[in-house]
Backbone as JSON, one array per atom type, in Angstrom:
{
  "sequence": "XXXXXXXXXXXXXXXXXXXXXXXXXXXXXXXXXXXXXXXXXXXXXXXXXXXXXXXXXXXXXXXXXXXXXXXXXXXXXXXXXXXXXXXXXXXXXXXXXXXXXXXXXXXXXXXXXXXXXXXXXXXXXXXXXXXXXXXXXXXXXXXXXXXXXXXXXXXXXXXXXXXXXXXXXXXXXXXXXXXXXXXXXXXXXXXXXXXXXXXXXXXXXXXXXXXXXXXXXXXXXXXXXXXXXXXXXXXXXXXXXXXXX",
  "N": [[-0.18, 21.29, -16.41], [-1.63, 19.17, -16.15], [-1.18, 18.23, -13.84], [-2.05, 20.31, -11.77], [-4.7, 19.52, -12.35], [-5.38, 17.32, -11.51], [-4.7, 18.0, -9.06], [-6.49, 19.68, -8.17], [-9.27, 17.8, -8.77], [-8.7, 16.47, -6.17], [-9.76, 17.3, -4.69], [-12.62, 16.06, -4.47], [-13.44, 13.36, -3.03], [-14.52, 10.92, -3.36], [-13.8, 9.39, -5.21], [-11.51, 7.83, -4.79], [-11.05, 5.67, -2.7], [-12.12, 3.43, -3.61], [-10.64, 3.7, -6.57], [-7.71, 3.13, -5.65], [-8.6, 0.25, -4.53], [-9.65, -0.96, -7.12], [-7.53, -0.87, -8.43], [-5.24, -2.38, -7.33], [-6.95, -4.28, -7.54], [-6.66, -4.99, -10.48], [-4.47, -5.26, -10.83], [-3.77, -7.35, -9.73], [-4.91, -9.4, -11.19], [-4.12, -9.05, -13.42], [-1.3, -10.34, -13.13], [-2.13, -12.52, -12.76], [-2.86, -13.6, -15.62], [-0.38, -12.86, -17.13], [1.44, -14.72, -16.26], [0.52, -17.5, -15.37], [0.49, -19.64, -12.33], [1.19, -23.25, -12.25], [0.22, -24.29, -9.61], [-1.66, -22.71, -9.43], [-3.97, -22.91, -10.13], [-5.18, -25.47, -8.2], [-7.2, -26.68, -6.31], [-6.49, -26.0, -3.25], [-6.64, -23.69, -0.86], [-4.91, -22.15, -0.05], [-3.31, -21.77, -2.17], [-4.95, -21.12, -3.97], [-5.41, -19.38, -7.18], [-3.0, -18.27, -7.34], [-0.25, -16.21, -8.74], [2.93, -16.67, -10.12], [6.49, -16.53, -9.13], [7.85, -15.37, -11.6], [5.88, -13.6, -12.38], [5.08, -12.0, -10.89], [7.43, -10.3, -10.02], [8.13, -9.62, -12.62], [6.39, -7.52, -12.7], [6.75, -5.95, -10.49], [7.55, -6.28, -7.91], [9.17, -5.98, -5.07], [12.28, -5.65, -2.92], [15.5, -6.74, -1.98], [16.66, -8.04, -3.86], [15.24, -7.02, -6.63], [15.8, -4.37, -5.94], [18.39, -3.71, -4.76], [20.11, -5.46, -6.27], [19.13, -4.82, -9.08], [18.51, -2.72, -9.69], [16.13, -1.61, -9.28], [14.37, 0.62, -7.97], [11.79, 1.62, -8.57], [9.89, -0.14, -7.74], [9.49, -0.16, -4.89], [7.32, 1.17, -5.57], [5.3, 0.11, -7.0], [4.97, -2.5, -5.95], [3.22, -2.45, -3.76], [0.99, -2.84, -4.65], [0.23, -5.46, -5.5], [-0.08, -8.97, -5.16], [-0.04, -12.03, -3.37], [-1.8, -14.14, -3.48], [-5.13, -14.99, -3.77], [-6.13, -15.41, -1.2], [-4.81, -13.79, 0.05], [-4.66, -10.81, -1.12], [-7.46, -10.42, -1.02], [-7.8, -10.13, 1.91], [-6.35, -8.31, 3.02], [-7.73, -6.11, 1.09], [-10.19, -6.02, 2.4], [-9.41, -5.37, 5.23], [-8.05, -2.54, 4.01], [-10.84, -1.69, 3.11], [-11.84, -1.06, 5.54], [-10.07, 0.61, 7.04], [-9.84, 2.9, 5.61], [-11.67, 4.96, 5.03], [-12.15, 5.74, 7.83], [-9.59, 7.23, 7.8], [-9.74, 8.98, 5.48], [-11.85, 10.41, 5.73], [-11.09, 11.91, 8.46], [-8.59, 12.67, 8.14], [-8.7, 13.91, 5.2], [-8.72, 13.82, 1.6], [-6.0, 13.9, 0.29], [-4.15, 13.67, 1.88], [-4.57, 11.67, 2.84], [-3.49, 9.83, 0.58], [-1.18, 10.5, 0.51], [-0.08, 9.77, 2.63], [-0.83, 7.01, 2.56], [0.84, 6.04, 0.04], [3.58, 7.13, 0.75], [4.35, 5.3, 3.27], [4.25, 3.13, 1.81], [6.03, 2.74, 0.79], [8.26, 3.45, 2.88], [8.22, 1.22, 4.26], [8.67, -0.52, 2.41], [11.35, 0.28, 1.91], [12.43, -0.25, 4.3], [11.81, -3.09, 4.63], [14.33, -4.05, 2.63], [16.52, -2.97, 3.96], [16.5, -4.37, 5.99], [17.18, -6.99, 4.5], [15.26, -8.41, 3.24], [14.68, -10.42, 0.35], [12.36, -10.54, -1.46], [9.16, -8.95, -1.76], [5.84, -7.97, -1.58], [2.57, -6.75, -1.79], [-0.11, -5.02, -0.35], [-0.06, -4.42, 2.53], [2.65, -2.84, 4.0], [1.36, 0.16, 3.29], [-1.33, 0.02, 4.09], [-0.76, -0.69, 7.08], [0.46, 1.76, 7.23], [-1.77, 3.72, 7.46], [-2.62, 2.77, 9.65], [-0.74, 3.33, 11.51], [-0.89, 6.31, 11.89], [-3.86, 6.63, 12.01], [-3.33, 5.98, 14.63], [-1.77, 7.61, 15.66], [-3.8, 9.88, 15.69], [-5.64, 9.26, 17.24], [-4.44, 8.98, 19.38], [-3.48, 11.89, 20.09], [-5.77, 13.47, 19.6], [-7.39, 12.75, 21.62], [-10.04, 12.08, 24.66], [-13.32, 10.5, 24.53], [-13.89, 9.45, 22.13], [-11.41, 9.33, 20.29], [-9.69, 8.41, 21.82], [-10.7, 5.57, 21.83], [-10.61, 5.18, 19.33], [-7.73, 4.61, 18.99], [-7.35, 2.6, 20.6], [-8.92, 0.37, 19.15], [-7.44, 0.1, 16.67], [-5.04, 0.16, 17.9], [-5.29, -2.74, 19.03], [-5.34, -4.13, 16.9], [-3.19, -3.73, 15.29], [-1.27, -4.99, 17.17], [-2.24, -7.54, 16.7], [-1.5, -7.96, 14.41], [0.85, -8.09, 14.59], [1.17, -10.32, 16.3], [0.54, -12.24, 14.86], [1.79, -12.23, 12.15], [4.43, -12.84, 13.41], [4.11, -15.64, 14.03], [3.2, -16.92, 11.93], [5.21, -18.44, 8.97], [7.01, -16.41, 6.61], [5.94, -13.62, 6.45], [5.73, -10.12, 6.16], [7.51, -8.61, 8.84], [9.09, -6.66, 8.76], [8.04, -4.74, 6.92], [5.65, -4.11, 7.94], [6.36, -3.12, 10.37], [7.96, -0.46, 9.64], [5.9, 0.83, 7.8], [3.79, 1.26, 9.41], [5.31, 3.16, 11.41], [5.99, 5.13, 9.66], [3.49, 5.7, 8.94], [2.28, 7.05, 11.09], [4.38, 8.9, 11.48], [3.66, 10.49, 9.33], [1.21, 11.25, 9.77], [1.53, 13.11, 11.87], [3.14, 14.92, 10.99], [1.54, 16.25, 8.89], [-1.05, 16.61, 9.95], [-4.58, 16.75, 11.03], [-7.94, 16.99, 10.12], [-9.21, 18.47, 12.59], [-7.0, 19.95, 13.48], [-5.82, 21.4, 11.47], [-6.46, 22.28, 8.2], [-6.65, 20.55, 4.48], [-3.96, 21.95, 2.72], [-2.82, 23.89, -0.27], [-0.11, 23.17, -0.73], [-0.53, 20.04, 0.3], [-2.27, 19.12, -1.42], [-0.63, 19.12, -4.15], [1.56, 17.46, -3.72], [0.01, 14.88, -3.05], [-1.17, 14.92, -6.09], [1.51, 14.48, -7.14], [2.11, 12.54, -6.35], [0.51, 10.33, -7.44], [0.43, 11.0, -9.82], [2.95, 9.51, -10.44], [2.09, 7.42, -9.19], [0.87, 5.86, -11.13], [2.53, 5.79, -13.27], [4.52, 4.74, -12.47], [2.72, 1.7, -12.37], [1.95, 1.81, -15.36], [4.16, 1.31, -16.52], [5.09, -0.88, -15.33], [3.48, -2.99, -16.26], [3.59, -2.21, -19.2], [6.4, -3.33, -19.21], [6.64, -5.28, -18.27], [4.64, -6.97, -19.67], [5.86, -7.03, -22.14], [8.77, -8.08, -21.85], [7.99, -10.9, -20.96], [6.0, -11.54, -23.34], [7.43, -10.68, -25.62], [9.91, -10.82, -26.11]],
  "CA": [[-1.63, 21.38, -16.43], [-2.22, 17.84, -15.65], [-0.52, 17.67, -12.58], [-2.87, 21.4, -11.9], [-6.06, 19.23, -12.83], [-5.72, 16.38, -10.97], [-4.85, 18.36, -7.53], [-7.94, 20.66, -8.5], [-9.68, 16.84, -8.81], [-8.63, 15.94, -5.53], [-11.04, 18.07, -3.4], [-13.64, 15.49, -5.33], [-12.49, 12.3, -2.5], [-15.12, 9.79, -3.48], [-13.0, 8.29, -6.18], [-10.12, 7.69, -4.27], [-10.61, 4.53, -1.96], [-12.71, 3.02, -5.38], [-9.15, 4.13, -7.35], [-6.98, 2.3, -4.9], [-9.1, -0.97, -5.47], [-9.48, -1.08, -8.58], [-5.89, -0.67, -8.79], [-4.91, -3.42, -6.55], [-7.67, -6.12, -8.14], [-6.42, -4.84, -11.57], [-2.47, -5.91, -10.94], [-3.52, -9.33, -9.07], [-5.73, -10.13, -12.29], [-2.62, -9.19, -14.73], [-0.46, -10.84, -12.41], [-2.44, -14.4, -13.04], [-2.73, -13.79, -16.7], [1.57, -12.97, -17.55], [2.43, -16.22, -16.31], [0.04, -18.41, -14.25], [1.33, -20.59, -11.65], [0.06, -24.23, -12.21], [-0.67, -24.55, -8.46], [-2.49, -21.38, -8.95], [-5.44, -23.2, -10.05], [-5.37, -25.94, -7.37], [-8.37, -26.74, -4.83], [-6.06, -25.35, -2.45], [-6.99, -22.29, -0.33], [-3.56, -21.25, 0.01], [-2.61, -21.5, -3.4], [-5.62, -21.2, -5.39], [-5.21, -17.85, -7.88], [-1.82, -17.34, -7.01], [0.54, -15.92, -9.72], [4.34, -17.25, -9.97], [6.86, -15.2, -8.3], [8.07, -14.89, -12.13], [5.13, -12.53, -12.61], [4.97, -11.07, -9.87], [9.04, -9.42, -10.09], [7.81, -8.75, -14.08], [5.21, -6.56, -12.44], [7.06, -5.09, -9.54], [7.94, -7.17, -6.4], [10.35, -5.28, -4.93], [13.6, -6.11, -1.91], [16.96, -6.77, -2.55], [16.86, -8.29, -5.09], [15.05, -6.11, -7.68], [16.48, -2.87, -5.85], [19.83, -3.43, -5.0], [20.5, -6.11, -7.42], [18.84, -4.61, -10.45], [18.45, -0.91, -9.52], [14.34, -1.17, -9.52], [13.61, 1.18, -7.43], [10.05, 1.85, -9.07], [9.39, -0.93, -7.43], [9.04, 0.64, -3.87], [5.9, 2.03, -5.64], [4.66, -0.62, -7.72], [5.09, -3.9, -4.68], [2.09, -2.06, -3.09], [-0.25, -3.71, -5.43], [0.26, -6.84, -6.11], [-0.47, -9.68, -4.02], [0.65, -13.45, -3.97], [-2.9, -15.25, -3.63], [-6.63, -14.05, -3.42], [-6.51, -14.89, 0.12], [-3.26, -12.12, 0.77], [-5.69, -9.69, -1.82], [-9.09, -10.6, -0.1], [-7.58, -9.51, 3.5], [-5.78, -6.94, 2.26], [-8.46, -5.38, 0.72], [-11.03, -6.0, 3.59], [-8.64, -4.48, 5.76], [-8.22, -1.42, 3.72], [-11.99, -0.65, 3.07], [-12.33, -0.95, 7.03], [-9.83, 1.78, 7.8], [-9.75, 3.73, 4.96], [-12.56, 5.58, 5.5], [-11.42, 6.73, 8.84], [-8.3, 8.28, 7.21], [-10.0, 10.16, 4.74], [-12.52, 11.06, 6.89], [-10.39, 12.93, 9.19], [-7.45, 13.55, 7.28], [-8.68, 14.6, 3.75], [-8.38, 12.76, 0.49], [-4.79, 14.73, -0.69], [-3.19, 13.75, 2.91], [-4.59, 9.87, 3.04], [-2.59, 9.24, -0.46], [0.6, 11.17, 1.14], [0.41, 8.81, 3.79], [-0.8, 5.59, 1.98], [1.74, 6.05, -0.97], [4.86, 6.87, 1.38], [4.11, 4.58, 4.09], [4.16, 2.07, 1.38], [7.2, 3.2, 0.43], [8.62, 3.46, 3.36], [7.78, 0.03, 4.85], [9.26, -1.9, 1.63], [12.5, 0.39, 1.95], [12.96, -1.23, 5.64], [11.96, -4.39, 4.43], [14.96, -3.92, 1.71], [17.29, -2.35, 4.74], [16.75, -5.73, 6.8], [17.63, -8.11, 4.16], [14.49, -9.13, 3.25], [15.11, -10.51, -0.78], [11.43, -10.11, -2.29], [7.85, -8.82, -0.9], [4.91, -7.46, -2.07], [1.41, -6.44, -0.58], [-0.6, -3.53, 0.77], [0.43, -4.47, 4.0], [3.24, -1.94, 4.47], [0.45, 0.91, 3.43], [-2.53, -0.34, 4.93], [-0.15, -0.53, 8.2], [0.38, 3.52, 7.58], [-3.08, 3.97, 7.63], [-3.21, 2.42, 11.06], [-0.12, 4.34, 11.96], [-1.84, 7.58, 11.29], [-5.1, 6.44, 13.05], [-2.89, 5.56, 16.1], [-1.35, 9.16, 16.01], [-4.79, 10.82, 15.49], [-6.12, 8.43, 18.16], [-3.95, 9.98, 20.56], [-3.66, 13.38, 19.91], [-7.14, 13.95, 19.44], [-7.79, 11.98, 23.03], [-11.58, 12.56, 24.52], [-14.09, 9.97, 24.54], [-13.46, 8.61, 20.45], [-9.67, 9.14, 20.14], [-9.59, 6.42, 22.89], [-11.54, 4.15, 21.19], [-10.09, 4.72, 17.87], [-6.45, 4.22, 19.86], [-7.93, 1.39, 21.29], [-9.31, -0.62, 18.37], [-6.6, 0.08, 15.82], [-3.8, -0.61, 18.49], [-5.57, -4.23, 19.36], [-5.35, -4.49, 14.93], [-1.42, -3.95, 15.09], [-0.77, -6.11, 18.1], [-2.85, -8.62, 16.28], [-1.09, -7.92, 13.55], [2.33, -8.68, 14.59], [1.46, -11.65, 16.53], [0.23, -12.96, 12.92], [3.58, -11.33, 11.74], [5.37, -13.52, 14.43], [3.59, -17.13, 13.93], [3.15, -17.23, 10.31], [6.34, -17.9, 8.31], [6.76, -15.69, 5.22], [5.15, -12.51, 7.14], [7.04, -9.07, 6.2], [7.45, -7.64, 10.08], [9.87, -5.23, 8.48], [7.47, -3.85, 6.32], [4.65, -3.7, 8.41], [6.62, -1.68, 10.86], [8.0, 0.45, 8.92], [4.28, 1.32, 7.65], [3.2, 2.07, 10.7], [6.03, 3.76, 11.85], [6.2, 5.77, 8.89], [2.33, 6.48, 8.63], [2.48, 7.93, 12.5], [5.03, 10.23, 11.58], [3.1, 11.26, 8.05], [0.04, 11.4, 10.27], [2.13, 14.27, 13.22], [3.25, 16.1, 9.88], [0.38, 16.6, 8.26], [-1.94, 16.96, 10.75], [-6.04, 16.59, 10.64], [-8.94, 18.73, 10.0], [-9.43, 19.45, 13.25], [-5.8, 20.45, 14.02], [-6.01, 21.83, 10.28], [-7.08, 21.93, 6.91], [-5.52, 20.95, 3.96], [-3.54, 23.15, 1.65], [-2.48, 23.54, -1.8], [0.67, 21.91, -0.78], [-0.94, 18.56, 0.11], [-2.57, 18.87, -2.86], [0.17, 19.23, -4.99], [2.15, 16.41, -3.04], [-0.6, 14.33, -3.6], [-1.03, 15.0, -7.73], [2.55, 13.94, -7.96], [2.06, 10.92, -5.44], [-0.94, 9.99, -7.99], [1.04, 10.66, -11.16], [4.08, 8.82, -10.09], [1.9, 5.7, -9.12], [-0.01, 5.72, -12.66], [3.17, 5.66, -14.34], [5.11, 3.48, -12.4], [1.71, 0.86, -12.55], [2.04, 1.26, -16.48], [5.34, 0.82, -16.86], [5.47, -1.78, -14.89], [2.5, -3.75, -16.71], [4.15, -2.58, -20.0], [7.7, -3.68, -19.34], [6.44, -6.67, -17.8], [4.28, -8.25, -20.67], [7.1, -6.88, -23.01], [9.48, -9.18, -21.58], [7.2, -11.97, -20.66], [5.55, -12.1, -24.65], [7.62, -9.91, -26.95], [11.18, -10.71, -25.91]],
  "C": [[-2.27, 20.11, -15.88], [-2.22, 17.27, -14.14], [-1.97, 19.24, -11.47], [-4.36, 20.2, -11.55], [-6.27, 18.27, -11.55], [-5.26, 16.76, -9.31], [-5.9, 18.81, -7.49], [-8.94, 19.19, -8.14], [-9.84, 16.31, -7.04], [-9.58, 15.82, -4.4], [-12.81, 16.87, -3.72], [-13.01, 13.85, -4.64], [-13.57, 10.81, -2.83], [-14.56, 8.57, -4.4], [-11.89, 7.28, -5.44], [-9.64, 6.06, -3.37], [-10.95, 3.67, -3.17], [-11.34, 2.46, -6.17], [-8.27, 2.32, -6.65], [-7.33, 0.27, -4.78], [-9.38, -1.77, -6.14], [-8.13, -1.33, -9.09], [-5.37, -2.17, -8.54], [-5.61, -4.88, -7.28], [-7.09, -6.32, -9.48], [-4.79, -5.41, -12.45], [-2.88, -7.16, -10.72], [-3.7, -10.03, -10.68], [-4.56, -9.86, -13.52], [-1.71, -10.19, -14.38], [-0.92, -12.63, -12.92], [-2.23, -14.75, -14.92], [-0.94, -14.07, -17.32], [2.12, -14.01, -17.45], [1.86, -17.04, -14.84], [0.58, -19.49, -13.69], [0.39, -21.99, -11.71], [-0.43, -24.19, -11.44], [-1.51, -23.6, -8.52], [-4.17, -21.85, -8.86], [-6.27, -24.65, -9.4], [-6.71, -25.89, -6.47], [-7.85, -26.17, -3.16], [-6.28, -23.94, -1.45], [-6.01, -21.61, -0.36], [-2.82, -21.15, -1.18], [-3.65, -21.11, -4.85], [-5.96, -19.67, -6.4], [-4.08, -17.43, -7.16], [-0.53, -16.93, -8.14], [1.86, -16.44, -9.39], [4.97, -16.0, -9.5], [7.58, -14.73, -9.87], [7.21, -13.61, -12.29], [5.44, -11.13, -12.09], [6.61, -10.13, -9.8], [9.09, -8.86, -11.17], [6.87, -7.3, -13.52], [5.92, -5.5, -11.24], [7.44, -5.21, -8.51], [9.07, -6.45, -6.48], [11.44, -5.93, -3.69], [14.43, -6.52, -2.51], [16.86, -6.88, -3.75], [16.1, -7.66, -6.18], [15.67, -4.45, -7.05], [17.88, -3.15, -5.77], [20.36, -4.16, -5.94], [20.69, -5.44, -8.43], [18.79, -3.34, -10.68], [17.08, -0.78, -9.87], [14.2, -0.81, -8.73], [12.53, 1.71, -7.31], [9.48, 0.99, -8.16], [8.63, -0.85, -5.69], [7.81, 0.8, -3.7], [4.78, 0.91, -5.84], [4.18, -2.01, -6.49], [3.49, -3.63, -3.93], [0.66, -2.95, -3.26], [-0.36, -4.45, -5.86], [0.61, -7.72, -4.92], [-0.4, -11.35, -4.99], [-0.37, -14.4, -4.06], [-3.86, -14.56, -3.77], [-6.93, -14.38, -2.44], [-6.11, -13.69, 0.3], [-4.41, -11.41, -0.22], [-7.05, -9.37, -0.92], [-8.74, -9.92, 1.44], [-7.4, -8.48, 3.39], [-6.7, -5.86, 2.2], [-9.86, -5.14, 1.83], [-10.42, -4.85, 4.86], [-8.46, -2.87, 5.52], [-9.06, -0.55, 3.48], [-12.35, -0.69, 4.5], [-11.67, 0.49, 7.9], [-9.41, 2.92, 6.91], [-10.81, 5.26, 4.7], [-12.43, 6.76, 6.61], [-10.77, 7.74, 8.3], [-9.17, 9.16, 6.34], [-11.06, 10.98, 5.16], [-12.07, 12.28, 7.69], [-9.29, 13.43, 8.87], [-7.33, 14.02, 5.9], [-8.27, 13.6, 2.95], [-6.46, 12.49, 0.3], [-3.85, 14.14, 0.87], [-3.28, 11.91, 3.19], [-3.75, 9.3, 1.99], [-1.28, 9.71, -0.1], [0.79, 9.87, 2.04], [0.41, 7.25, 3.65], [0.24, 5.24, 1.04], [3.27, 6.29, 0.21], [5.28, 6.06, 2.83], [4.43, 3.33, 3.46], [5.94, 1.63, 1.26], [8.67, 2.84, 1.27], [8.88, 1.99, 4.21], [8.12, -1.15, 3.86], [11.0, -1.06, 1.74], [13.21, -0.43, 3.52], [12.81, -2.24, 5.32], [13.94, -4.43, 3.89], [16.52, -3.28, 2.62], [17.61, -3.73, 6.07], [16.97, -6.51, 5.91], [17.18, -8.78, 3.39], [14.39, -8.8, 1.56], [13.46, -10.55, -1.27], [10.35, -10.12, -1.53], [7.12, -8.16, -1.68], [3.81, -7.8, -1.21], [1.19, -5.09, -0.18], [-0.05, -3.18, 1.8], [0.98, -3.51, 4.4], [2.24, -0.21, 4.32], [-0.37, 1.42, 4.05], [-1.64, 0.08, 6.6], [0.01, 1.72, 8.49], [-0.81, 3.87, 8.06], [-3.09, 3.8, 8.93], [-2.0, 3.27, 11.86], [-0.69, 5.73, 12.51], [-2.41, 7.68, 12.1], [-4.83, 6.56, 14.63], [-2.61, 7.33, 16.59], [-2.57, 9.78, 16.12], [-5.7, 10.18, 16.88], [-5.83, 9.2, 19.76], [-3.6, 11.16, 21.02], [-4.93, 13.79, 20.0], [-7.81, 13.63, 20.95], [-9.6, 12.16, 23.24], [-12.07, 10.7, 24.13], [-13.5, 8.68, 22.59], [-12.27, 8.67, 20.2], [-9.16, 8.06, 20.92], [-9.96, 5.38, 22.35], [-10.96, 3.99, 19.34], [-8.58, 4.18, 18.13], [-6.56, 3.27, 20.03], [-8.15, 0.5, 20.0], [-8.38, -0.54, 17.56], [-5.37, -0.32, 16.57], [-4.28, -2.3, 18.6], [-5.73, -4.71, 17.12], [-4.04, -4.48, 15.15], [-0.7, -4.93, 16.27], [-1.4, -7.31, 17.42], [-1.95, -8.81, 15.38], [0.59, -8.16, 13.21], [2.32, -10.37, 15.37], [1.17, -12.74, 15.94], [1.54, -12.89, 12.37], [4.5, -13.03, 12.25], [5.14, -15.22, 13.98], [3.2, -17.88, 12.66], [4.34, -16.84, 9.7], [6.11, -16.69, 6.95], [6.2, -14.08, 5.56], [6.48, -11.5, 6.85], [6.96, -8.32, 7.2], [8.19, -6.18, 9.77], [8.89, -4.32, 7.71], [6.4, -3.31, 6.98], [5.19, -2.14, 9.51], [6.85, -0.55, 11.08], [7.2, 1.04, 8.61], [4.06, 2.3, 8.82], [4.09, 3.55, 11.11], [6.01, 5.58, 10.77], [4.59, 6.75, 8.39], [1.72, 7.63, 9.78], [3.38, 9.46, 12.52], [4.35, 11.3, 10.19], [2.32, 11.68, 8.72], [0.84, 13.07, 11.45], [2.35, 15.52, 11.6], [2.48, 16.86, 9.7], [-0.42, 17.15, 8.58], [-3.49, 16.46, 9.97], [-6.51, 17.44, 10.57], [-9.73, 19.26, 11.33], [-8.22, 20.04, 14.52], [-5.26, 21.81, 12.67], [-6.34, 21.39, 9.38], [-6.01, 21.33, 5.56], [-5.37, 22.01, 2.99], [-3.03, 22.64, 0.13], [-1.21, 22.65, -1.74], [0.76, 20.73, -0.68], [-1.42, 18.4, -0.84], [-1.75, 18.58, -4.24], [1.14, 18.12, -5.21], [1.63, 15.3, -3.21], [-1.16, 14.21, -5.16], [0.55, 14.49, -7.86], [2.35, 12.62, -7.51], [0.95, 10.13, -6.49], [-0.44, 9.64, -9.42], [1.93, 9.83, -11.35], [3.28, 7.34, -9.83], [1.47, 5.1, -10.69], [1.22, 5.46, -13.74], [4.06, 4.88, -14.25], [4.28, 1.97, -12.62], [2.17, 0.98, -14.24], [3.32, 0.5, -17.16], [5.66, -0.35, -16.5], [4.48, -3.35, -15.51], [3.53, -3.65, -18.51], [5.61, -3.24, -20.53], [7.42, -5.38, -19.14], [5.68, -7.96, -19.42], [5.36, -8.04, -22.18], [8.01, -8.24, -23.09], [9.14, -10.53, -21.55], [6.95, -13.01, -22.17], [6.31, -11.5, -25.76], [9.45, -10.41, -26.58], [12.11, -12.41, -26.29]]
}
């Protein structure tokens, strides 16, 4: 019934970028409380509100080392939302209310969380397939999103499919040669994203290739329930360990 309610819910998309926000500011701000990093509260720009990476692996940081190490594979889900400073949050999130819109715009609420949730997914399992021992961030998500856009960009062609092609490709070329020149940058995840939100985006299709159906809907209610429960778990395991252990 719940899983019923909240596809029924979905057709109702105003919540949804809001949701995703909320979500994201709601981990950083746990993330500082569980176990603040002294430098966190530095004059620093690059360090100032940044949580320890203890937190941050209590909460969900995912690559090697919490998946193959430990067998957290929740973490896939959870890495999405949590971020190492309130610059990495602040971009992040700028970033995502800039092209989030688009996506749900033209691809429906129930098909932008298919593609934001396994994009995410998808883009920390390549991290985690190259090597790369802990990450967290939208990034690999957000990158679907622009995936997506790119596919819908060019399929759709005409006057605005060019220009949406156009401005979201000059965002991912930007976006790797940031990738490239800044250490610490997850290229594996981003590409993966992309890669992975291009092919969610050909799947799926848009609403004016089609509509969606009860099966995105349905796909999306689990993609929704599955984050809500890996997010608690991962908040309650975390201050478990942190204060009760």
């Amino acid at each position: 019934m719940l899983l019923k309610s909240i596809a029924r819910n979905l057709s109702r998309e105003d919540w949804i970028i809001p949701a995703i926000l909320y979500a994201n500011v709601g981990m950083f701000v746990l993330s500082l409380l569980i176990h603040p990093q002294k430098t966190g509260l530095s004059m620093n720009p690059l360090t100032f509100l940044s949580p320890d990476n203890g937190s941050l692996i209590l909460l969900g940081a995912t690559g090697t080392i919490p998946v193959h190490r430990f067998g957290r594979w929740w973490t896939l889900i959870s890495a999405s939302y949590l971020h190492g400073s309130i610059l990495h949050i602040f971009f992040n999130m700028m970033a995502f209310r800039q092209i989030a819109p688009l996506i749900l715009n033209q691809f429906g609420g129930s098909r932008m969380i298919i593609i934001y949730t396994l994009s995410g997914m998808a883009g920390f399992w390549a991290s985690c397939l190259a090597g790369v021992p802990l990450t967290i961030g939208a990034s690999a998500a957000l990158c679907g999103l622009m995936g997506a856009a790119l596919y819908y960009g060019k399929s759709r062609g005409g006057v605005f499919g060019r220009i949406v092609f156009r401005q979201i490709g000059n965002w991912a070329v930007g976006l790797f040669i940031f990738g490239f020149l800044v250490p610490g940058i997850n290229n594996w995840g981003h590409g993966g994203g992309i890669i992975s939100g291009a092919v969610c985006g050909a799947l799926l299709g848009y609403w004016e290739k089609s509509g969606q159906n009860t099966l995105h809907h349905l796909a999306a209610g689990i993609l929704v329930l599955a984050t809500i429960g890996v997010l608690l778990w991962a908040v309650f395991s975390g201050f478990y360990i942190r204060f009760m252990s």
